[in-house]
MOPAC internal coordinates of N, CA, C and O (Angstrom, degrees):
PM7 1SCF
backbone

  N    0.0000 0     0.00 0     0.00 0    0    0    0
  C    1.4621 1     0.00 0     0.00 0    1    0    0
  C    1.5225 1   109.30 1     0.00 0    2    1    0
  O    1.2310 1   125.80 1   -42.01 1    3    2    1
  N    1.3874 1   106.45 1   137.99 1    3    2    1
  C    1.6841 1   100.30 1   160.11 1    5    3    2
  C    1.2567 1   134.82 1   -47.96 1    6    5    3
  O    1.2310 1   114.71 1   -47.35 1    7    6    5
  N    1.0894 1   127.63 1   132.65 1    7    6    5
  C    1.8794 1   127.58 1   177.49 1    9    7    6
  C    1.5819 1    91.83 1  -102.61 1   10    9    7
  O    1.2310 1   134.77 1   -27.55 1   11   10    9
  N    1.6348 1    89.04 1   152.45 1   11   10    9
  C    1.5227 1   104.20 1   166.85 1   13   11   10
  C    1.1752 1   125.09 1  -114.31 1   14   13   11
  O    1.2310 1   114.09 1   -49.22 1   15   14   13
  N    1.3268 1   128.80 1   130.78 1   15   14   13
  C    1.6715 1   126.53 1  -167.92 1   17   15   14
  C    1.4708 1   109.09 1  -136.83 1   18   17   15
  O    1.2310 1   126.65 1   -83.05 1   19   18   17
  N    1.4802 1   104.81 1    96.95 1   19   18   17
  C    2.0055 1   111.57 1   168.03 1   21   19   18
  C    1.7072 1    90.61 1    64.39 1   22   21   19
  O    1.2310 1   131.50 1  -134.77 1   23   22   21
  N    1.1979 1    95.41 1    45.23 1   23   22   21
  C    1.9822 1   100.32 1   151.71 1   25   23   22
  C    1.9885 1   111.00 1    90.56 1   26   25   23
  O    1.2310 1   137.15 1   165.16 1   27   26   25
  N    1.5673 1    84.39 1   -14.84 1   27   26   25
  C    2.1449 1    87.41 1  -175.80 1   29   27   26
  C    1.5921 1    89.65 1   -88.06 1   30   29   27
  O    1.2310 1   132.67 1    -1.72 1   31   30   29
  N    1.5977 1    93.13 1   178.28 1   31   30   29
  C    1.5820 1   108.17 1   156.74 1   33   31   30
  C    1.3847 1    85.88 1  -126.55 1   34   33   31
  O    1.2310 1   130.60 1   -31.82 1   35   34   33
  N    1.8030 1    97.16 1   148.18 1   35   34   33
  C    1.8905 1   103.76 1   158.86 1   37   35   34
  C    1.2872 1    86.05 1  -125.56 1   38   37   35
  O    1.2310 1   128.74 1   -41.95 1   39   38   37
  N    1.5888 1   100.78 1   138.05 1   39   38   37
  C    1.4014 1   124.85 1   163.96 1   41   39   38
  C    1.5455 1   110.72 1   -60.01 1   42   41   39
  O    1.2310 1   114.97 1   -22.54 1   43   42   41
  N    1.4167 1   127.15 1   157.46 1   43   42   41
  C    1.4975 1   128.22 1   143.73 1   45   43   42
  C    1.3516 1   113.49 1   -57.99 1   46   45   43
  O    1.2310 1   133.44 1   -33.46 1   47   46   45
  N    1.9055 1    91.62 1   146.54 1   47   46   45
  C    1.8011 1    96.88 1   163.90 1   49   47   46
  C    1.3932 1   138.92 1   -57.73 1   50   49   47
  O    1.2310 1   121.79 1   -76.55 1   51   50   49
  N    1.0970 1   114.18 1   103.45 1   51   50   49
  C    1.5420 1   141.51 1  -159.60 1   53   51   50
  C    2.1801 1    70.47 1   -33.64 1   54   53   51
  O    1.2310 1   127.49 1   -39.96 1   55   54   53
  N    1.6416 1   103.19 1   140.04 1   55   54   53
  C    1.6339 1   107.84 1   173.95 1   57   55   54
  C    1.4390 1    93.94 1  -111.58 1   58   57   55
  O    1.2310 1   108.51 1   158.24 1   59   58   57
  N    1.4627 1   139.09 1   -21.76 1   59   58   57
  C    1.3592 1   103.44 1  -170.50 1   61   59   58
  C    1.7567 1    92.37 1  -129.12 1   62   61   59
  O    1.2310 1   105.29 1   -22.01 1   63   62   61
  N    1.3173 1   144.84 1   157.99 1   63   62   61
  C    1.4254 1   129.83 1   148.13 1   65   63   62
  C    1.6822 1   116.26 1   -52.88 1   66   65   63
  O    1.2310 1   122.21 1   -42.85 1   67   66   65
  N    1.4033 1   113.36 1   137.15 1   67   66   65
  C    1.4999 1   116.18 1   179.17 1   69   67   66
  C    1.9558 1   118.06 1   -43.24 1   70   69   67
  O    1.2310 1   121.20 1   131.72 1   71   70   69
  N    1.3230 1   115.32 1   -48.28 1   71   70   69
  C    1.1110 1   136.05 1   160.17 1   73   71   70
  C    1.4392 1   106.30 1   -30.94 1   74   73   71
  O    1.2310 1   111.77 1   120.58 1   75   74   73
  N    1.1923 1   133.11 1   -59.42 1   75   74   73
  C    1.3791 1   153.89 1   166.54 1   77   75   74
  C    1.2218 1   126.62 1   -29.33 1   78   77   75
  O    1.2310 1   131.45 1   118.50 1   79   78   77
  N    1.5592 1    95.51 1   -61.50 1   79   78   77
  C    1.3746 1    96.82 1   161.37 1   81   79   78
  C    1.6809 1   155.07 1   -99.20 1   82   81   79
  O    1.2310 1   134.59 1   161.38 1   83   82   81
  N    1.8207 1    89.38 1   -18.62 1   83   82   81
  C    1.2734 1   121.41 1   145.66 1   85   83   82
  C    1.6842 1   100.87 1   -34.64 1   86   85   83
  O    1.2310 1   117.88 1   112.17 1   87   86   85
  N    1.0902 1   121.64 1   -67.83 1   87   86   85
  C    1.6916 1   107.39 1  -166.52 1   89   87   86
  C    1.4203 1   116.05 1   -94.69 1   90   89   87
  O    1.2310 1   117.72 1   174.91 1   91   90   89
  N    1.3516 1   121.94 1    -5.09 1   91   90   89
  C    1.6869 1   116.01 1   148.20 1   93   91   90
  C    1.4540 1   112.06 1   -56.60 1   94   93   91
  O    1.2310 1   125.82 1   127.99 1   95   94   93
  N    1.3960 1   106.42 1   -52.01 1   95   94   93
  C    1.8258 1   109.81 1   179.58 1   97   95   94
  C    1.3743 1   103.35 1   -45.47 1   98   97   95
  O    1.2310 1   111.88 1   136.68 1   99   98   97
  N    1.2822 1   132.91 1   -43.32 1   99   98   97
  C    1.3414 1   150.92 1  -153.87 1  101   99   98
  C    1.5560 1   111.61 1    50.48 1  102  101   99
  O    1.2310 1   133.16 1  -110.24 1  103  102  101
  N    1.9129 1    92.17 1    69.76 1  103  102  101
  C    1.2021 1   100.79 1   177.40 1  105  103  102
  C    1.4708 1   112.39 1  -126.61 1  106  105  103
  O    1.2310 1   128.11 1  -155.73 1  107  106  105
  N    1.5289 1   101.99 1    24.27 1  107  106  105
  C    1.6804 1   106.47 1   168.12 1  109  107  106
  C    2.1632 1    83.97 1  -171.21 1  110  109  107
  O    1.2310 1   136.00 1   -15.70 1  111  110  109
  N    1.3839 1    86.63 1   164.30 1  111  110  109
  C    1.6720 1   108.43 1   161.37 1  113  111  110
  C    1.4191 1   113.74 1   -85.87 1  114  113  111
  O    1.2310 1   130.77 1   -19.43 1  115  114  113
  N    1.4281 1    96.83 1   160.57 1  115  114  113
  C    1.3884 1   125.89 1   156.91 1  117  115  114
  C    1.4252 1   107.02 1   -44.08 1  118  117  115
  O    1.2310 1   117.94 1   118.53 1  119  118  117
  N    1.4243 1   121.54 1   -61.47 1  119  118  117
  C    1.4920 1   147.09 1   164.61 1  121  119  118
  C    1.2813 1   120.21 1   -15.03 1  122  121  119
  O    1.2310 1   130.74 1   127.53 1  123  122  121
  N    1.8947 1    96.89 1   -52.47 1  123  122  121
  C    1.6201 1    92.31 1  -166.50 1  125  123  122
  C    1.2595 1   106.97 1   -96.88 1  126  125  123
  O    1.2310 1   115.79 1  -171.25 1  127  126  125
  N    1.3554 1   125.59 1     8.75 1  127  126  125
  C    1.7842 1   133.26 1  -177.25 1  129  127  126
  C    1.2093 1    87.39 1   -86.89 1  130  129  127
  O    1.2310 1    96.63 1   109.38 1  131  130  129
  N    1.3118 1   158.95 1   -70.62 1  131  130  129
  C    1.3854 1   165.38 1   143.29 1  133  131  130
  C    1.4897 1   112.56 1    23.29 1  134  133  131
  O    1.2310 1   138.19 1   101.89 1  135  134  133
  N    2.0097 1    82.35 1   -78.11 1  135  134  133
  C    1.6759 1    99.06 1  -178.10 1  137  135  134
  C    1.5978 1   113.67 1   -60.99 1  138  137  135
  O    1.2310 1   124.10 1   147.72 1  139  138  137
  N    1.4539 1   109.73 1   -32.28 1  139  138  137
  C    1.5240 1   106.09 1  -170.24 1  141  139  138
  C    1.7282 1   123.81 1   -62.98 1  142  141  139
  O    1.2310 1   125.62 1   146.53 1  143  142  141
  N    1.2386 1   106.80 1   -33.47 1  143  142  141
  C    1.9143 1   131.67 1   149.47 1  145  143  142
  C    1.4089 1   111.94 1    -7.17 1  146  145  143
  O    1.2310 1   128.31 1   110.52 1  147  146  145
  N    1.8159 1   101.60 1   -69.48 1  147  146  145
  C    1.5086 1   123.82 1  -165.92 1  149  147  146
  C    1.8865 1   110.92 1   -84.27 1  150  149  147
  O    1.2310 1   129.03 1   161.38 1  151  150  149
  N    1.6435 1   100.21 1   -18.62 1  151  150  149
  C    1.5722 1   112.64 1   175.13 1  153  151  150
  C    1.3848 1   123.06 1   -85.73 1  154  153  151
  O    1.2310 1   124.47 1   167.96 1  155  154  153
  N    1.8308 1   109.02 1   -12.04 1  155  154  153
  C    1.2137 1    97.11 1   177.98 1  157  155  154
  C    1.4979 1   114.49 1  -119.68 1  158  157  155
  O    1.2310 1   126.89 1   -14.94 1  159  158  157
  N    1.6299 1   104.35 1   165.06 1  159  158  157
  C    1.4108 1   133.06 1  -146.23 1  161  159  158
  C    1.7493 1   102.96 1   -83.43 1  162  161  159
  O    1.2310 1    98.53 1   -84.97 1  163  162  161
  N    1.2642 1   156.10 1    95.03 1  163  162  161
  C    0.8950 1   168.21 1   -93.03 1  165  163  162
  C    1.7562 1    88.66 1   -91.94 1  166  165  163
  O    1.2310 1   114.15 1   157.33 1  167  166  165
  N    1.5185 1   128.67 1   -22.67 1  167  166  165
  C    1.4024 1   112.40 1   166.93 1  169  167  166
  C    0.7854 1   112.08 1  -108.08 1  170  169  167
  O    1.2310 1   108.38 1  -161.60 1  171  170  169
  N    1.5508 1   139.33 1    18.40 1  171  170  169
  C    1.6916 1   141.85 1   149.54 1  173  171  170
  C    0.9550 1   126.79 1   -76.23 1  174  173  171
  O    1.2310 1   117.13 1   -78.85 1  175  174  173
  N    1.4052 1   123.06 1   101.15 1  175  174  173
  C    1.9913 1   116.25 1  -169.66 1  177  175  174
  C    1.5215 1   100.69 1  -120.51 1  178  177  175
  O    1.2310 1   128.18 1  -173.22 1  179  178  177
  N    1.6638 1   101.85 1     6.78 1  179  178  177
  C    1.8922 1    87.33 1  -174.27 1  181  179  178
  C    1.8142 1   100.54 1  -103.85 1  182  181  179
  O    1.2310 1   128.03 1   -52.01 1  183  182  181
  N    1.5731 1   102.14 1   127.99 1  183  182  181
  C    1.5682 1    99.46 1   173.86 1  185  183  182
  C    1.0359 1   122.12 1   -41.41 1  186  185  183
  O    1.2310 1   117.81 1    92.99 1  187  186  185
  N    1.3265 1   121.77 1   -87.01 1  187  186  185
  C    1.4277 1   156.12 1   151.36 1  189  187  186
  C    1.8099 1   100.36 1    10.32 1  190  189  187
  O    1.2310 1   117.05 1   151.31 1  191  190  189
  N    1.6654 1   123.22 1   -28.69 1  191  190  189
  C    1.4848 1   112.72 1  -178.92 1  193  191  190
  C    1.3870 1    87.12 1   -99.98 1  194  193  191
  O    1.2310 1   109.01 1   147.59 1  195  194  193
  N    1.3147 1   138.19 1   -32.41 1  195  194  193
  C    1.7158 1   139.55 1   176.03 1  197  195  194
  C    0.8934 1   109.97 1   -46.91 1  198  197  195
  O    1.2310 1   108.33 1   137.46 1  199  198  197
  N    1.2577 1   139.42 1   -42.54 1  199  198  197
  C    1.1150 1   130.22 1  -137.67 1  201  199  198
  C    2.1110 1    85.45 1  -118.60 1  202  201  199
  O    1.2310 1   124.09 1   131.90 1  203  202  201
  N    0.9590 1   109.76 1   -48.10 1  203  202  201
  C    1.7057 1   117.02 1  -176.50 1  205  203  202
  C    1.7573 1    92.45 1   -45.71 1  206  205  203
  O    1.2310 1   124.37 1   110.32 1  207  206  205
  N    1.3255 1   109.22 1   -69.68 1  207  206  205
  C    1.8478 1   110.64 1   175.31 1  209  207  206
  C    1.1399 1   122.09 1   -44.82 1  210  209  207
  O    1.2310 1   117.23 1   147.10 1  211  210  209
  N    1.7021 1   122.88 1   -32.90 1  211  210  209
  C    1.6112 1   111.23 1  -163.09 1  213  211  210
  C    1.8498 1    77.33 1  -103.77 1  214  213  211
  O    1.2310 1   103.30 1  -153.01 1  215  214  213
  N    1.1235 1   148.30 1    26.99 1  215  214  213
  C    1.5213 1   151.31 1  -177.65 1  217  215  214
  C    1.3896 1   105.60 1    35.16 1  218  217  215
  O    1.2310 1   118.55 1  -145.29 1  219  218  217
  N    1.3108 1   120.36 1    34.71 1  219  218  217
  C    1.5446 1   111.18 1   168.56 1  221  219  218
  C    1.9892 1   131.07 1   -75.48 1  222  221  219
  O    1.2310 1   139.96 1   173.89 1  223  222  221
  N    1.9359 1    78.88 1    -6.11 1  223  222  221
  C    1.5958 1    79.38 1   173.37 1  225  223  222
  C    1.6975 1   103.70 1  -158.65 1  226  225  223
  O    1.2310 1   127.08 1   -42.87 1  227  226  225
  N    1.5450 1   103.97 1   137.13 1  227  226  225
  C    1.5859 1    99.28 1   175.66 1  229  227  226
  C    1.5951 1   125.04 1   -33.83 1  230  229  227
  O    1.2310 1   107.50 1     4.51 1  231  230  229
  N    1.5346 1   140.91 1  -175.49 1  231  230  229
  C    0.7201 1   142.56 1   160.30 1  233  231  230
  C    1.7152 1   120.73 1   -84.74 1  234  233  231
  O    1.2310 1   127.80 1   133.70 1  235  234  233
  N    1.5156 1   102.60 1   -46.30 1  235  234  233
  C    1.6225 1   116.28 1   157.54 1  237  235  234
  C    1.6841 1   116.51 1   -47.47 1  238  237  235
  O    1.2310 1   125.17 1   145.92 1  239  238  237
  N    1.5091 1   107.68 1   -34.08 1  239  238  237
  C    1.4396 1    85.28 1  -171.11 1  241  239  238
  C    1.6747 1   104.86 1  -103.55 1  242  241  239
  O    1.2310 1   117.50 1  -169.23 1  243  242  241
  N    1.3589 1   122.36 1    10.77 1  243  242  241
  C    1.0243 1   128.24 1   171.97 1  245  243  242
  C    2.1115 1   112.00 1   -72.89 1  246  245  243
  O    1.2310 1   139.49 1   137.40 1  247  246  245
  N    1.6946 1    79.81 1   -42.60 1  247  246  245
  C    1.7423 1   101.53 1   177.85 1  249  247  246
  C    1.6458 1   118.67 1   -58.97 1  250  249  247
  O    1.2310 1   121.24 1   134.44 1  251  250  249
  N    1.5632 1   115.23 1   -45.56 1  251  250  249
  C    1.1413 1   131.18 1   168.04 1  253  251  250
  C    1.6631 1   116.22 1   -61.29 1  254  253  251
  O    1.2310 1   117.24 1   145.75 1  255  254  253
  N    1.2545 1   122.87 1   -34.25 1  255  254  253
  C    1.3443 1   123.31 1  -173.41 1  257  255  254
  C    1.3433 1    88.69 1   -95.53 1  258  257  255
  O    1.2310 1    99.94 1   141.81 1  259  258  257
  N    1.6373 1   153.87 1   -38.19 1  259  258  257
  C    1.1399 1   135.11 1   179.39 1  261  259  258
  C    1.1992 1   117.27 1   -60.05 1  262  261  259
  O    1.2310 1   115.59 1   139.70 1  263  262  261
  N    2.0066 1   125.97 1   -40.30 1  263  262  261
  C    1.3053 1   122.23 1   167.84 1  265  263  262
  C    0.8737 1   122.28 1   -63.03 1  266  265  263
  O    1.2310 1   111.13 1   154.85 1  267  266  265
  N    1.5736 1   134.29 1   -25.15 1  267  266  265
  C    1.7683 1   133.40 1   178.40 1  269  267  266
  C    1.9254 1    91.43 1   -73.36 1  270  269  267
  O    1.2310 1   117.36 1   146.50 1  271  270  269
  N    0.9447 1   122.64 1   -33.50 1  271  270  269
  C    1.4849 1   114.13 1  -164.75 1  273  271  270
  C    1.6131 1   109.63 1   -91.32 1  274  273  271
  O    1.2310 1   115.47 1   170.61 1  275  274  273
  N    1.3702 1   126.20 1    -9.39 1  275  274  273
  C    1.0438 1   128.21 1   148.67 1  277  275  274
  C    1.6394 1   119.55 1   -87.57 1  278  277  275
  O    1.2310 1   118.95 1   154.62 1  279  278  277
  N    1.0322 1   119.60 1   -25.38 1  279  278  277
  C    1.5373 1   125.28 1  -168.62 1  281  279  278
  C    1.9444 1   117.97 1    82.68 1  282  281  279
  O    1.2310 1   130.68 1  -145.99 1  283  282  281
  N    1.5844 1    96.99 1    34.01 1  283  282  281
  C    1.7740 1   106.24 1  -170.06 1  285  283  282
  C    1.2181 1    89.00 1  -116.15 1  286  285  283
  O    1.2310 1   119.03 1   -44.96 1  287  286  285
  N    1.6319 1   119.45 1   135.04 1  287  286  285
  C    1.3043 1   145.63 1   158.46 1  289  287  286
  C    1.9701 1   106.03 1   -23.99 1  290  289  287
  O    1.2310 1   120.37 1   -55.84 1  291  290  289
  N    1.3789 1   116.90 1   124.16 1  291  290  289
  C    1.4578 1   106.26 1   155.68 1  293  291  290
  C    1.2705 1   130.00 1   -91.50 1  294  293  291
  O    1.2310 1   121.81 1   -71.77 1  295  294  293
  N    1.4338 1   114.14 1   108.23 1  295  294  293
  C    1.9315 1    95.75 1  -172.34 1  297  295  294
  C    1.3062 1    96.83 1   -99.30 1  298  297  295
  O    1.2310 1   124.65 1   -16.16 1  299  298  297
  N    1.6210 1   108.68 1   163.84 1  299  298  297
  C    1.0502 1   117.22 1   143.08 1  301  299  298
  C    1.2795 1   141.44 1  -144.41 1  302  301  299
  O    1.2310 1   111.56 1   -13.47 1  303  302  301
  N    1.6344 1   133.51 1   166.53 1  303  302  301
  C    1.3008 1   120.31 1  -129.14 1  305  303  302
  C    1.4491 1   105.64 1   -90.22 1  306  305  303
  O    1.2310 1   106.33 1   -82.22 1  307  306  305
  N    1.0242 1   143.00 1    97.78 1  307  306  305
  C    1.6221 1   144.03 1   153.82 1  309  307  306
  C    1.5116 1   116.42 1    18.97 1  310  309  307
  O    1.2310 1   121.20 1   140.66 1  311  310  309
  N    1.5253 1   115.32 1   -39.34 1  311  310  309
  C    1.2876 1   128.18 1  -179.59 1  313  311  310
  C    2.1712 1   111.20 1   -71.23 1  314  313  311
  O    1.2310 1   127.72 1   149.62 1  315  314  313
  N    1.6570 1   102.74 1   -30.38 1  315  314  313
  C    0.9366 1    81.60 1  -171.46 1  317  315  314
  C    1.5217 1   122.56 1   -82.44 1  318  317  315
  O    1.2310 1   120.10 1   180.00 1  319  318  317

């Protein structure tokens, strides 16, 4: 969980790289970490929007692998 200190939150140390776990989930290849290199736009360095644009991965499961990689609860909303 996040702690709060004099008004911030600091996250925990990210434990795995997103990449990492994205393909333990086996929710992308080896392949497309490669390909994604040559797909992105010289001020795009975050996977996670690469991969949402070229649709190689839901948005939910992008959300779920970001909370395991921070160590923050995933909720989700009752409505959906």
């Amino acid at each position: 969980m996040p702690r709060q200190t004099s008004g911030a939150f600091l996250l925990p140390r990210r434990s795995a790289r997103l990449c990492e776990l994205l393909v333990r989930r086996a929710l992308i290849r080896d392949e497309n970490l490669s390909w994604r290199s040559e797909k992105r736009s010289p001020r795009e360095t975050l996977l996670g929007l690469v991969l949402l644009r070229e649709r190689l991965i839901f948005e939910d499961e992008l959300a779920r692998a970001l909370s395991e990689q921070f160590e923050i609860p995933y909720i989700t909303s009752a409505l959906s």
